[in-house]
gemmi code that builds the backbone of each chain (N, CA, C; Angstrom):
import gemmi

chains = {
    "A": [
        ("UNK", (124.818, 49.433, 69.854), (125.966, 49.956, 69.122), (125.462, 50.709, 67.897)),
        ("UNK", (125.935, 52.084, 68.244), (125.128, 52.620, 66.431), (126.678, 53.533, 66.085)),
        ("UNK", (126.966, 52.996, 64.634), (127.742, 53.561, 63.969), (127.852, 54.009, 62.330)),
        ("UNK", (128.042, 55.258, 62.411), (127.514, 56.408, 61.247), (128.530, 57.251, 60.718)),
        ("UNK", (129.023, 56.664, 59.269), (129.798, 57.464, 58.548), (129.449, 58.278, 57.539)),
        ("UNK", (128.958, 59.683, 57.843), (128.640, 60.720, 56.945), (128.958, 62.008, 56.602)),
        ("UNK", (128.742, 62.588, 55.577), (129.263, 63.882, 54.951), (128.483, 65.360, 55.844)),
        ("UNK", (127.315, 64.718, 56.598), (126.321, 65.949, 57.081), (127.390, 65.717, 58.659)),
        ("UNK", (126.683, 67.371, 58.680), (127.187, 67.753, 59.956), (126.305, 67.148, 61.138)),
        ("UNK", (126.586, 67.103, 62.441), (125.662, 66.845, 63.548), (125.854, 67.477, 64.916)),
        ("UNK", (124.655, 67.363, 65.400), (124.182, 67.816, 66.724), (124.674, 67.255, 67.890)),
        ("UNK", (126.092, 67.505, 68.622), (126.935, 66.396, 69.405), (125.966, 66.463, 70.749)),
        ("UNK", (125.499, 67.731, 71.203), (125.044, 67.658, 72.156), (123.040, 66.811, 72.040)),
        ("UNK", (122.552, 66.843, 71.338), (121.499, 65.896, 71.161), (121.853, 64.647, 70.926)),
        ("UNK", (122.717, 64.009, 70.274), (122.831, 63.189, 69.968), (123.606, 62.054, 71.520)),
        ("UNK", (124.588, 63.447, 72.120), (124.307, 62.999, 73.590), (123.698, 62.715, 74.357)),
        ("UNK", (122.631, 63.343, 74.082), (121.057, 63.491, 75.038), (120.746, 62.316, 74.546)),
        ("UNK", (120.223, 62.104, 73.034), (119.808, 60.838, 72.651), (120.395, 59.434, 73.417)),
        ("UNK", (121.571, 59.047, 73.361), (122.476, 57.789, 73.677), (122.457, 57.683, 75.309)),
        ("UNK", (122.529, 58.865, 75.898), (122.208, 58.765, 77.810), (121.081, 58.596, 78.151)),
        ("UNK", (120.079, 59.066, 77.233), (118.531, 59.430, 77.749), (118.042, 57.803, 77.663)),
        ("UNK", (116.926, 57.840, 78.393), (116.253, 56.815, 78.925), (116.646, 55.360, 78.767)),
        ("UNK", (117.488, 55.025, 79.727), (118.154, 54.543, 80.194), (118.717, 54.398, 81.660)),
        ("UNK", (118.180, 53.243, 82.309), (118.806, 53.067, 83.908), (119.804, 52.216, 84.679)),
        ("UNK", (120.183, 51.789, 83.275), (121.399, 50.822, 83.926), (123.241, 50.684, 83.846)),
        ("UNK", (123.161, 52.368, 83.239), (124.566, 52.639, 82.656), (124.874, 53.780, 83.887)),
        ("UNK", (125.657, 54.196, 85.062), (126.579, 55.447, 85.563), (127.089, 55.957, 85.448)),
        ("UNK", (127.177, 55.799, 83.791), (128.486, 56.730, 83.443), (128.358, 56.389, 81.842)),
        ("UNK", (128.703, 58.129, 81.490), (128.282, 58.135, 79.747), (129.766, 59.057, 79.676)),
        ("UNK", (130.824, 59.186, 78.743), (131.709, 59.722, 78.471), (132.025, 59.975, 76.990)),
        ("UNK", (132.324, 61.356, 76.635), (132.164, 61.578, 75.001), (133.439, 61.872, 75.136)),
        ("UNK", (133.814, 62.033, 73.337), (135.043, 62.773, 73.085), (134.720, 63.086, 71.752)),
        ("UNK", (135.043, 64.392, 71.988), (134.279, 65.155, 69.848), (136.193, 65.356, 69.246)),
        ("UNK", (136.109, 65.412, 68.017), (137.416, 65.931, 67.293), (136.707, 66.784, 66.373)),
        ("UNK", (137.583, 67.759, 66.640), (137.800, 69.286, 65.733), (138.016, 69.019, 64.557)),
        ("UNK", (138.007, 70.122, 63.528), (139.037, 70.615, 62.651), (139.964, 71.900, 63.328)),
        ("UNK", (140.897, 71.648, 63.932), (141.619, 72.497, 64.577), (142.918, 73.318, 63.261)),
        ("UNK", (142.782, 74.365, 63.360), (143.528, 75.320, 62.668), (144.766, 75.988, 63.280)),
        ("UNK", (146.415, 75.135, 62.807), (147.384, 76.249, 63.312), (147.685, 77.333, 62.558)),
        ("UNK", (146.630, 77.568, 61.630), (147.266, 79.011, 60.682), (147.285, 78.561, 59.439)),
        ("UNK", (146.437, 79.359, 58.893), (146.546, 79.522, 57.492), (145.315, 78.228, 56.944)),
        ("UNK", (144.866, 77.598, 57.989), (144.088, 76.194, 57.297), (143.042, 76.949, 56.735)),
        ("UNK", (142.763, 76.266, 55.529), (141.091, 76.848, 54.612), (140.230, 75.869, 55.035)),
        ("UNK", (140.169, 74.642, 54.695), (139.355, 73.626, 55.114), (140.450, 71.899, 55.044)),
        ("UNK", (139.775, 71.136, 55.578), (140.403, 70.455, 55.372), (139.021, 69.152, 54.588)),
        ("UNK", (140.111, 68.029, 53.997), (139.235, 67.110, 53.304), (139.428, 65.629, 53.864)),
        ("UNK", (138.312, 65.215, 53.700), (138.794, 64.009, 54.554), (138.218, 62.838, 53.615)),
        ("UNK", (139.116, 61.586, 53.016), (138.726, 60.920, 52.160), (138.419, 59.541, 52.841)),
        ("UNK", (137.671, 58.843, 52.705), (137.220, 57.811, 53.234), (136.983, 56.668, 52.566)),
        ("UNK", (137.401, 55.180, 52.519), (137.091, 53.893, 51.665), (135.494, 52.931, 52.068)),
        ("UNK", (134.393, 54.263, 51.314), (133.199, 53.535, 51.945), (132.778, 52.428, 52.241)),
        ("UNK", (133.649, 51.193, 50.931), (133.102, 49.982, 51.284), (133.506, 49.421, 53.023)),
        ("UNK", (134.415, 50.231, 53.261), (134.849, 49.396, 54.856), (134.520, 49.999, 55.784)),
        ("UNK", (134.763, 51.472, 55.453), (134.459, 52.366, 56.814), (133.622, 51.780, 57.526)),
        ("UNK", (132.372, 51.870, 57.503), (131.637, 51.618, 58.708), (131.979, 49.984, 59.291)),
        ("UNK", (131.869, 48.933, 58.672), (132.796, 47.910, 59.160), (133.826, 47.895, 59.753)),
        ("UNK", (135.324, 48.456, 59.645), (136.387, 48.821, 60.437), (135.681, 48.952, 61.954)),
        ("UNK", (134.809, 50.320, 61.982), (134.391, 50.705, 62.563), (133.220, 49.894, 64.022)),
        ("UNK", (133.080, 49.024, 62.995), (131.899, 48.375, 64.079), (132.855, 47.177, 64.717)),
        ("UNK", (133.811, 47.012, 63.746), (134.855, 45.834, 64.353), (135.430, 46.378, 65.831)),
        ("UNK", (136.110, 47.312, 65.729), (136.158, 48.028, 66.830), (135.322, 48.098, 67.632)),
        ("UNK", (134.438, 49.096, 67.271), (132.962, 49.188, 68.426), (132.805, 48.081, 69.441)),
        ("UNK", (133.057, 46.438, 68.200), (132.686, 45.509, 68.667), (133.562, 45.150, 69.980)),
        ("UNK", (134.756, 44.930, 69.212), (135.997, 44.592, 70.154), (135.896, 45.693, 71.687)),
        ("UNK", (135.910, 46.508, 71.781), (135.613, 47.121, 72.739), (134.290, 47.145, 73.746)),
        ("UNK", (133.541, 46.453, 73.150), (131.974, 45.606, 73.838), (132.281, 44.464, 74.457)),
        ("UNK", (133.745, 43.868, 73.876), (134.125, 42.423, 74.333), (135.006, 43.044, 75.081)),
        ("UNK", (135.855, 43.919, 75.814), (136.277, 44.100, 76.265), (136.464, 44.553, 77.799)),
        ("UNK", (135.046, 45.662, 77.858), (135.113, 46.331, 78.599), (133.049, 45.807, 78.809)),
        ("UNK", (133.097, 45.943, 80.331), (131.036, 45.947, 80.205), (130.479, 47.241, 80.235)),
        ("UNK", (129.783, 47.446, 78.630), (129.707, 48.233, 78.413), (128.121, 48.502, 78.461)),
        ("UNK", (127.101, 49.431, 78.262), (125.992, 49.329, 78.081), (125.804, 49.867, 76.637)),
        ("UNK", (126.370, 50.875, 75.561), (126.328, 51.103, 74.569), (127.066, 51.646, 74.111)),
        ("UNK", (127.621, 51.880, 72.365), (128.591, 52.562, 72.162), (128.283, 53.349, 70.978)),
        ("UNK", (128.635, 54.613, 70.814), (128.418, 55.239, 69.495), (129.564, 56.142, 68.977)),
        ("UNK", (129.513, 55.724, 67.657), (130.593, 56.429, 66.762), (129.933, 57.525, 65.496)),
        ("UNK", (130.356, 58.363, 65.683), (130.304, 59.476, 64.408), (131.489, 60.014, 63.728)),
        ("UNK", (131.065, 59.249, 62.514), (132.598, 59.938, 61.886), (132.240, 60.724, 60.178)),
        ("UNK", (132.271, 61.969, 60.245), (132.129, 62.621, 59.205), (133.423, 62.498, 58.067)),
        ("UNK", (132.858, 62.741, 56.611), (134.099, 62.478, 55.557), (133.487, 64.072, 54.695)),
        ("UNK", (134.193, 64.473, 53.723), (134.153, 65.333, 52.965), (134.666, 66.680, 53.374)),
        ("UNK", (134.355, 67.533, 53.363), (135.330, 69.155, 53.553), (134.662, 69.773, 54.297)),
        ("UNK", (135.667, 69.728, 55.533), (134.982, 70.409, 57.112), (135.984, 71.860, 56.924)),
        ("UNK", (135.370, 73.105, 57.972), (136.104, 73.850, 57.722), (136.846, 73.906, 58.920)),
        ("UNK", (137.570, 75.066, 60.004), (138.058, 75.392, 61.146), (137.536, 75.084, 62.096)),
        ("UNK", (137.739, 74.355, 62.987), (136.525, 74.492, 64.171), (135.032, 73.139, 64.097)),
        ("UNK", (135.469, 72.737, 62.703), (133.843, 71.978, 62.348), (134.176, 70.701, 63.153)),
        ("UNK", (132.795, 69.785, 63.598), (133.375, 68.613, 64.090), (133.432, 67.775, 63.277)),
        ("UNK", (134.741, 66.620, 63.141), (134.879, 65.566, 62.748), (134.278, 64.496, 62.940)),
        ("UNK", (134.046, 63.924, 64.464), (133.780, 63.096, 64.484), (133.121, 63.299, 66.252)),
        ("UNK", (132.621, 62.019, 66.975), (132.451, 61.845, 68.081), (132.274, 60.600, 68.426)),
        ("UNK", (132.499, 59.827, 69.717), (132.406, 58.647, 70.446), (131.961, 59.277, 72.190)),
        ("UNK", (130.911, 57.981, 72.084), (130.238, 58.018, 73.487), (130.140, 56.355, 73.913)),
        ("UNK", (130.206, 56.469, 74.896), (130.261, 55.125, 75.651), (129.627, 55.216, 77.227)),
        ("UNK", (128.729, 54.470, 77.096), (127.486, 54.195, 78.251), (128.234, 52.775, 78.823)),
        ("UNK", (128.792, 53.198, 80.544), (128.671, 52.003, 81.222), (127.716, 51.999, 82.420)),
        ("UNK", (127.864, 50.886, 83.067), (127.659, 50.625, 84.471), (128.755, 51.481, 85.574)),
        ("UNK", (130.086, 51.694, 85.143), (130.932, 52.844, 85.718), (132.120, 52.984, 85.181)),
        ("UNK", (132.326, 54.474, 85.793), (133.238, 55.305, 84.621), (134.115, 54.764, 84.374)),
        ("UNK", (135.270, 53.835, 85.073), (136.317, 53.517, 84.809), (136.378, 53.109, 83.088)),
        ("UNK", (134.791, 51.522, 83.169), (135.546, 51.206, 82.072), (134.608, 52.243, 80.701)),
        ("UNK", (133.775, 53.182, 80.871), (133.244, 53.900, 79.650), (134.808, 55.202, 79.421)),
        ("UNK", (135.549, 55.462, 80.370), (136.636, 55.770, 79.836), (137.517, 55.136, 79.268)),
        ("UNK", (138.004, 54.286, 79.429), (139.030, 53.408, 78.915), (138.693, 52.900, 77.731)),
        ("UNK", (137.140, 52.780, 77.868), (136.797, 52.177, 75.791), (136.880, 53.900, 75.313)),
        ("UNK", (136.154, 54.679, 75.703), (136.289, 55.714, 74.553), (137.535, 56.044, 74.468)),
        ("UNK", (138.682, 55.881, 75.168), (139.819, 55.965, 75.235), (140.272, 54.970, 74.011)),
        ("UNK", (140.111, 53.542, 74.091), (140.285, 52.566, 73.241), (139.885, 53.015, 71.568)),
        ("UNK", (138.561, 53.325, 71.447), (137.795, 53.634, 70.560), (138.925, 54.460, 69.576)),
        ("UNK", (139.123, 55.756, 70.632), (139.961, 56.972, 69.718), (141.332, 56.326, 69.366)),
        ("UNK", (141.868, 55.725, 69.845), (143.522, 54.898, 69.300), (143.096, 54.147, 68.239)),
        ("UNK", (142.269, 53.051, 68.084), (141.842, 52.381, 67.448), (141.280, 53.217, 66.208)),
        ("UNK", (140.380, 54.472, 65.748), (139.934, 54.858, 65.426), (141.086, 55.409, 64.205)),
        ("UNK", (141.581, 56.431, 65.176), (143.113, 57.051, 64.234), (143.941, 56.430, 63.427)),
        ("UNK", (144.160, 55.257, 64.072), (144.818, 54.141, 63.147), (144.399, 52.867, 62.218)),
        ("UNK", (143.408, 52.732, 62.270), (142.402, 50.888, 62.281), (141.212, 51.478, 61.358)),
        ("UNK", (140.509, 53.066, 61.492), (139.797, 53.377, 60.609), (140.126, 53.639, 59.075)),
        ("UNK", (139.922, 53.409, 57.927), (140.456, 54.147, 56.931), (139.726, 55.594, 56.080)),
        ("UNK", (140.142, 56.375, 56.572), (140.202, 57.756, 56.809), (141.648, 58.434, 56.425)),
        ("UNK", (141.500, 59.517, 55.411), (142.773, 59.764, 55.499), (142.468, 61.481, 55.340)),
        ("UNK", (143.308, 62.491, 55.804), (143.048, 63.902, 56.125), (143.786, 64.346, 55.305)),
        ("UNK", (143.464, 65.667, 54.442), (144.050, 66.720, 53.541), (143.764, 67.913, 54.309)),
        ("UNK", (145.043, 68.767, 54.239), (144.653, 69.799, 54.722), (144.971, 70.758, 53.820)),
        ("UNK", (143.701, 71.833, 53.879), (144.111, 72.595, 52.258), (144.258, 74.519, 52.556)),
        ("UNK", (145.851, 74.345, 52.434), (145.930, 76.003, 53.179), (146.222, 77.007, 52.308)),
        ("UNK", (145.961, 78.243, 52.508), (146.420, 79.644, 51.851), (147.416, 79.197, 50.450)),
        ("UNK", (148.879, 78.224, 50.868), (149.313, 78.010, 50.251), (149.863, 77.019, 49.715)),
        ("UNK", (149.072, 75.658, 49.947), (149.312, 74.518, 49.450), (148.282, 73.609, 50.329)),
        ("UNK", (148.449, 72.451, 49.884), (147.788, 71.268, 50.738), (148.658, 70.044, 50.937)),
        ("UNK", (148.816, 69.516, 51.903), (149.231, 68.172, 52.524), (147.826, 66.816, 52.880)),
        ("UNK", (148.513, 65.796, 52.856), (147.757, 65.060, 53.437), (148.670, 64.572, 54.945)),
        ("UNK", (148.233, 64.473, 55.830), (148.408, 64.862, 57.205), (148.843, 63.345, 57.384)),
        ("UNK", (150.485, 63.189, 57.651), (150.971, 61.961, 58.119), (150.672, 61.508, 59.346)),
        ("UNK", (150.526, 60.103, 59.415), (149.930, 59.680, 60.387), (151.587, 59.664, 61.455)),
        ("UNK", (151.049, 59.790, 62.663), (152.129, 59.724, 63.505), (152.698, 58.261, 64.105)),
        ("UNK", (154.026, 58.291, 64.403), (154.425, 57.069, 64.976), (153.791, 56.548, 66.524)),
        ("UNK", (153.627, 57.781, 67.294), (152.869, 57.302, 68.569), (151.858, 57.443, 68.260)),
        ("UNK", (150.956, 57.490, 67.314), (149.811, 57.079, 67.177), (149.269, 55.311, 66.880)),
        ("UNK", (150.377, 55.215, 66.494), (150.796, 53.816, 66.254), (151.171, 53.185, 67.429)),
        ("UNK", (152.010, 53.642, 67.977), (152.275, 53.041, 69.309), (151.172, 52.930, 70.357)),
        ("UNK", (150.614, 53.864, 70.102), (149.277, 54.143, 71.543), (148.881, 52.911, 71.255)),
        ("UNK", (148.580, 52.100, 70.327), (147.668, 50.641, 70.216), (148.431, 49.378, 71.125)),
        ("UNK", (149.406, 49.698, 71.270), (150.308, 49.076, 72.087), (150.232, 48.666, 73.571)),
        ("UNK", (149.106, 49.838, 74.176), (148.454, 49.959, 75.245), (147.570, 48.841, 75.505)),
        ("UNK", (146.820, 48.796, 74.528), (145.862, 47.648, 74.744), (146.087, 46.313, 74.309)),
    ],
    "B": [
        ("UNK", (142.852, 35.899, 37.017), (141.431, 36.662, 37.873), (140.953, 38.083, 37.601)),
        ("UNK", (139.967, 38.146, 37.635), (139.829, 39.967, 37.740), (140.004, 40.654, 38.875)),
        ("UNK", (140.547, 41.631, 39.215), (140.664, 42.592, 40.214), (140.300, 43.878, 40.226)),
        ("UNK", (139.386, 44.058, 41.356), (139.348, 45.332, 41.775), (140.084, 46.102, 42.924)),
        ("UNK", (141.059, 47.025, 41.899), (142.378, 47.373, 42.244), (141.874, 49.433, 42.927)),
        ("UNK", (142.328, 49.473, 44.488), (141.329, 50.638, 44.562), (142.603, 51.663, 45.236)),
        ("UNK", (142.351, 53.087, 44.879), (143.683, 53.977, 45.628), (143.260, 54.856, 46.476)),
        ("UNK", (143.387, 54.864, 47.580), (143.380, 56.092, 48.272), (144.574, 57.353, 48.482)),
        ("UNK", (143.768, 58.360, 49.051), (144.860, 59.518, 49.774), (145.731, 60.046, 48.419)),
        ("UNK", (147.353, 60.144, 48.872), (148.192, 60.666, 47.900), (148.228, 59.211, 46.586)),
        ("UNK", (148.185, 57.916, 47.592), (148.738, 56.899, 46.186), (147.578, 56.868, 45.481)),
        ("UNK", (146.232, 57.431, 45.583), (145.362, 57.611, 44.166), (145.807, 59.080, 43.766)),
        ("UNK", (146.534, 60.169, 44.372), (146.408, 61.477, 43.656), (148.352, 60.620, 42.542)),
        ("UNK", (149.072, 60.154, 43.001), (149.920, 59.699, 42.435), (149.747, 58.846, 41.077)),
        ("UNK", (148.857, 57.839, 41.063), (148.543, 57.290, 40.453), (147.707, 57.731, 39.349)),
        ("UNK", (146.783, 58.572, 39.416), (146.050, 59.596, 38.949), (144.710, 58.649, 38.384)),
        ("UNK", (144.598, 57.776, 39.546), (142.869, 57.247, 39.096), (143.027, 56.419, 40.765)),
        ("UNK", (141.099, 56.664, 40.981), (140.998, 55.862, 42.491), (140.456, 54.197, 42.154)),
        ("UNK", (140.166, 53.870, 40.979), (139.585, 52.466, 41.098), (140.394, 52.213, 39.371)),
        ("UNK", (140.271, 51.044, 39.350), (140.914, 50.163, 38.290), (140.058, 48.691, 38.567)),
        ("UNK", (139.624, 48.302, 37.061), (139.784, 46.646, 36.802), (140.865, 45.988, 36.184)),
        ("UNK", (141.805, 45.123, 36.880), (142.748, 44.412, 36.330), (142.469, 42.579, 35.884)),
        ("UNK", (143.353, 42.717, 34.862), (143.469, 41.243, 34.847), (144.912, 40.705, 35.618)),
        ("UNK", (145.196, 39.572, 36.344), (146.124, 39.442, 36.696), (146.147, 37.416, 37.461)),
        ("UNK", (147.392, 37.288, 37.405), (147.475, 35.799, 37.955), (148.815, 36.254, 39.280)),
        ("UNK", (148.591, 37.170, 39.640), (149.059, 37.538, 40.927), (148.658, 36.961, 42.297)),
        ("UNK", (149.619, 35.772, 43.020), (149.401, 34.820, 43.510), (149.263, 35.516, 45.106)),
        ("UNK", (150.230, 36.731, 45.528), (149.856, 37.474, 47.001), (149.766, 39.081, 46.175)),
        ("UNK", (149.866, 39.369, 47.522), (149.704, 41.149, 47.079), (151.130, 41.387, 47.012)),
        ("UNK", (152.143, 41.121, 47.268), (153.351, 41.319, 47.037), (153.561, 41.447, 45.336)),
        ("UNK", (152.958, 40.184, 44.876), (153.293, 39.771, 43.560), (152.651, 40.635, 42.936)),
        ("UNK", (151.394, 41.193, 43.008), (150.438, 42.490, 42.485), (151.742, 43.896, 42.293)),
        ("UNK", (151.925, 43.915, 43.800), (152.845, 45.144, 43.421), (153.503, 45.347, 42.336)),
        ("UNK", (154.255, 43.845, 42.527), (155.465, 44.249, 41.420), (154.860, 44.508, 40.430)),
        ("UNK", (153.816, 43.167, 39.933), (153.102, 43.558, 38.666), (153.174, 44.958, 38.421)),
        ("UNK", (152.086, 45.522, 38.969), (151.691, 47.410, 39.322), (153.120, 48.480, 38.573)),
        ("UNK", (154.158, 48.034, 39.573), (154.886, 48.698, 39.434), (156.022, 49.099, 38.257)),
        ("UNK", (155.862, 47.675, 37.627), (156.415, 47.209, 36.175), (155.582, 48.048, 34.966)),
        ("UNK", (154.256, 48.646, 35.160), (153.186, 49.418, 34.211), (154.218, 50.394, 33.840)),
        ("UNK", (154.460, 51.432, 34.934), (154.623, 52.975, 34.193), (155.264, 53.729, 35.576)),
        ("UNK", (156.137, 54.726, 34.881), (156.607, 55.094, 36.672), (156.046, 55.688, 37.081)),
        ("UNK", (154.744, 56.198, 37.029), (153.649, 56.789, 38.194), (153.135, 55.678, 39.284)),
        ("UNK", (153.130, 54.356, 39.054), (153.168, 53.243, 39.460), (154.347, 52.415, 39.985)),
        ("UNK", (155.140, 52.890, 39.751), (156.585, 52.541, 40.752), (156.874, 53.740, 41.515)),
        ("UNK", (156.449, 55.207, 41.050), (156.342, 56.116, 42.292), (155.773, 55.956, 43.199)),
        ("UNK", (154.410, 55.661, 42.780), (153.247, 54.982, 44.191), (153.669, 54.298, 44.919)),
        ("UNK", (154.253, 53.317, 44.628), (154.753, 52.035, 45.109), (156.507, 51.675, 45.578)),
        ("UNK", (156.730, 53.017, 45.875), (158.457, 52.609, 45.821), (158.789, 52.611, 47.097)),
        ("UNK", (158.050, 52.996, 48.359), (158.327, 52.336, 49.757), (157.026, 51.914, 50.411)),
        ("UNK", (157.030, 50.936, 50.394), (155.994, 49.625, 50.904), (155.999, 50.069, 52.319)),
        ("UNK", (157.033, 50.332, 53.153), (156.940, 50.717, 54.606), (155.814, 52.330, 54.517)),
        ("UNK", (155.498, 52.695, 53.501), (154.767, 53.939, 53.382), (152.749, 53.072, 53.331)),
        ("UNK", (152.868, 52.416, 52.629), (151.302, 51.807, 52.003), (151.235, 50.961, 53.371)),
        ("UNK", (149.682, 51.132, 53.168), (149.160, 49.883, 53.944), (147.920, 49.067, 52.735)),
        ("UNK", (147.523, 48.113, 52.716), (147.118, 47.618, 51.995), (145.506, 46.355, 52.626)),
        ("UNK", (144.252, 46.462, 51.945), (143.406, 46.076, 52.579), (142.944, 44.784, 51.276)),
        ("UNK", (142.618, 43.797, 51.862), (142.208, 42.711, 50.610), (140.259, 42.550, 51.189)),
        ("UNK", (139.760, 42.488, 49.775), (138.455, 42.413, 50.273), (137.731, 43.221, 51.663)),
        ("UNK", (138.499, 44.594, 51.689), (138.070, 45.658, 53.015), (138.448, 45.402, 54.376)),
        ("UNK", (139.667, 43.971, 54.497), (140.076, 43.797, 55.845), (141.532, 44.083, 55.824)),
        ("UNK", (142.170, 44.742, 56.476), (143.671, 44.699, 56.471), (144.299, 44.034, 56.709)),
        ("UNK", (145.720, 43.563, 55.691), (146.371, 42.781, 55.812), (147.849, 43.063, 55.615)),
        ("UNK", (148.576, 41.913, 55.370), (149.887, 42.280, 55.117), (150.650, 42.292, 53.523)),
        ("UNK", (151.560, 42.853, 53.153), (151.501, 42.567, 51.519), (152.210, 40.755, 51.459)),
        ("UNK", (152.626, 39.984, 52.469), (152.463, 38.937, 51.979), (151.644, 37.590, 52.111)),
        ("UNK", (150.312, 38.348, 52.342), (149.010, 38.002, 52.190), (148.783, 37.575, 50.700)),
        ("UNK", (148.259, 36.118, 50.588), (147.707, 35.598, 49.429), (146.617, 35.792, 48.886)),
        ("UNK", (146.820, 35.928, 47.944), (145.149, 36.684, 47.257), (143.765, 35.793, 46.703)),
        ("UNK", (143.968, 34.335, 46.740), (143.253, 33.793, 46.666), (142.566, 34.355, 45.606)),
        ("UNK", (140.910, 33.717, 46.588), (139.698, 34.244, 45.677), (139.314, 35.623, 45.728)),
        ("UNK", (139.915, 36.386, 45.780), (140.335, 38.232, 46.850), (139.173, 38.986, 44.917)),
        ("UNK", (138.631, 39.945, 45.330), (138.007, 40.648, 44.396), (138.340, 41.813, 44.325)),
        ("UNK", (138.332, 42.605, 45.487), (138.904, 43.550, 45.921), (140.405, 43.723, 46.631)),
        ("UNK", (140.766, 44.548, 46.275), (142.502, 44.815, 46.764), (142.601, 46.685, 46.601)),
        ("UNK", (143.292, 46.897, 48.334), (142.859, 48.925, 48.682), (144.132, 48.998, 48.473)),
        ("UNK", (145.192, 49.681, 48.334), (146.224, 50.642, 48.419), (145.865, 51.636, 49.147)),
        ("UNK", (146.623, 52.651, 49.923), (147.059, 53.419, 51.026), (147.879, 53.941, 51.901)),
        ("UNK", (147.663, 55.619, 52.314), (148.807, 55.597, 53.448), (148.124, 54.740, 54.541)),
        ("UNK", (148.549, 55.232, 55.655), (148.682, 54.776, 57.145), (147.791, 55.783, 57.288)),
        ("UNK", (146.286, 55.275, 57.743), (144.817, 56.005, 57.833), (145.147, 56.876, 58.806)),
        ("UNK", (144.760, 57.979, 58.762), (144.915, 59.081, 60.047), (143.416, 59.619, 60.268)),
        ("UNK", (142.370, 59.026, 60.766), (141.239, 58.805, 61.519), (141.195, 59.704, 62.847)),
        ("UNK", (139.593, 59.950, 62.782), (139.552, 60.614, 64.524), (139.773, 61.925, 64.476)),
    ],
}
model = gemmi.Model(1)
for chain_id, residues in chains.items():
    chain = gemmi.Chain(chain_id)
    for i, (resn, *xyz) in enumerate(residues, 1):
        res = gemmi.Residue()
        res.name, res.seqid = resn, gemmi.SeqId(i, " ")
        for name, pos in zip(("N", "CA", "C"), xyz):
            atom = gemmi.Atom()
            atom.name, atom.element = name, gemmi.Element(name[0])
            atom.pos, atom.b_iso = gemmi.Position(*pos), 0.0
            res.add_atom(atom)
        chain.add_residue(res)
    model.add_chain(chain)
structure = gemmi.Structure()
structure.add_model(model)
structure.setup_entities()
């Protein structure tokens, strides 16, 4: 389980390579990256984070989803500070024995993540800034599991 | 007790500071609030719908009528939007 909350940018596709590579007992590796996606007008956005927990939240999860599903490894990347259009936020990969359950945790991971991480998003545009309300079915999606 | 009283998101841009040391004999986090909110009305703005905050004691989340014990730390917050 390796989990990393930082301000630097990263290499999703090495870091893929890294977590699949040598290794023979997982069939299935499944990622999911998040954007800074722009509907217009976004400059950058900011993302504030409560260091003492972040990565804890984070591994609680990780964890819970190790107890959940048989997993062979799990990794989380979650960047904080001022990404611009397009930059990545974050990423999760999950190494099983088969796909079913390395989907369903990185599936798990991202619900859990959105809501259970503390992370909170500013978005800072042409002509003002918001901090980006969290949604009600985002809330609900936890409901799933 | 002493407290370390911490703000994120809008309720630290509301509040207009992210960390505070308090003194207080605030028995849950409920009772903190009010305290809080009795200061100044930038502090009853922060604090004027509880269905808005989520609130973390010692970095684990809880509920505001969670007892604060031997608690050192106490987060204020929206509803984290992560991922």
């Amino acid at each position: 389980m390796d989990v990393r909350v930082q301000s630097d940018a990263f290499d999703a596709g090495a870091e893929l390579n890294a977590f699949a590579g040598g290794r023979d007992d997982v069939g299935a590796v499944v990622s999911f990256s998040g954007l800074v996606r722009d509907d217009g007008g976004l400059r950058h956005m900011e993302i504030e984070h409560y260091p003492g927990m972040t990565a804890k939240a984070i591994e609680g999860i990780a964890r819970e989803a190790m107890e959940r599903w048989t997993l062979g490894d799990v990794l989380v990347i979650h960047r904080h500070g001022i990404l611009r259009p397009g930059a990545r936020i974050m990423m999760v990969a999950t190494a099983a024995p088969h796909r079913a359950a390395a989907f369903e945790a990185a599936d798990f991971l991202m619900d859990y993540l959105k809501s259970r991480a503390p992370f909170w998003k500013k978005e800072v545009r042409d002509d003002g800034a918001d901090w980006v309300a969290a949604k009600a079915a985002d809330e609900a999606a936890l409901g799933r599991w | 007790m002493t407290l370390d009283v911490l703000y994120f998101a809008w309720v630290r841009e509301r509040i207009g500071l992210p960390r505070e040391r308090i003194e207080t004999d605030a028995a849950t986090v409920a009772d903190l609030v009010e305290e809080l909110r009795a200061r100044e009305d930038r502090y009853a703005a922060a604090f004027a719908d509880l269905a808005a905050l989520r609130v973390a004691v010692d970095q684990d989340l809880t509920s505001f009528d969670a007892p604060l014990g031997a608690a050192r730390e106490v987060a204020f917050f929206p509803p984290m939007t992560g991922g």
